[in-house]
C-alpha positions in Angstrom: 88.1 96.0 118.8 86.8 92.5 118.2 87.6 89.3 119.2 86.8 85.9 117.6 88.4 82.4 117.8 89.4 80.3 115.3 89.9 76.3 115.0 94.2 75.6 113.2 91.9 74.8 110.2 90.0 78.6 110.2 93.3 80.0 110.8 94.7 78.7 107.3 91.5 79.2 105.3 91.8 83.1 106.4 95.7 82.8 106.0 95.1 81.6 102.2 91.8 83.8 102.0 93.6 86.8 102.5 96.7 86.1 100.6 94.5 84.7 97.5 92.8 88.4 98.0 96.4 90.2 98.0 97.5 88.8 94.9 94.4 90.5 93.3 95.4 93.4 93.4 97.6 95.7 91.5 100.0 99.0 92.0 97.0 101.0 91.6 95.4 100.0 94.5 98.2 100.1 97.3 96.0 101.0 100.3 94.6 97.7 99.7 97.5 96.1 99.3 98.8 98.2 102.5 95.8 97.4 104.7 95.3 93.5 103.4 98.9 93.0 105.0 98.8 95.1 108.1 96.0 92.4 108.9 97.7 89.4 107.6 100.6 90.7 109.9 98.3 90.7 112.8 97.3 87.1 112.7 99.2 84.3 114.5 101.0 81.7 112.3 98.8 79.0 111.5 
């Protein structure tokens, strides 16, 4: 387990980072998809 702190503004970047790297993806790949929002899930609202 890690632990890091982010600043509002790092919050949003990984927010939009991560969504920006969902909508990458297609059907084919839906562990990505699966594992890309289990973490997205895990982070607090920015």
């Amino acid at each position: 387990m890690h632990t890091i702190e982010l600043t509002e503004e790092e919050l949003r970047l990984v927010h939009a980072a991560l969504r920006s790297y969902l909508d990458d993806f297609g059907h084919e790949e839906a562990d990505v998809l699966r594992a890309i929002k289990a973490l997205i899930a895990k982070l607090p609202r920015p």
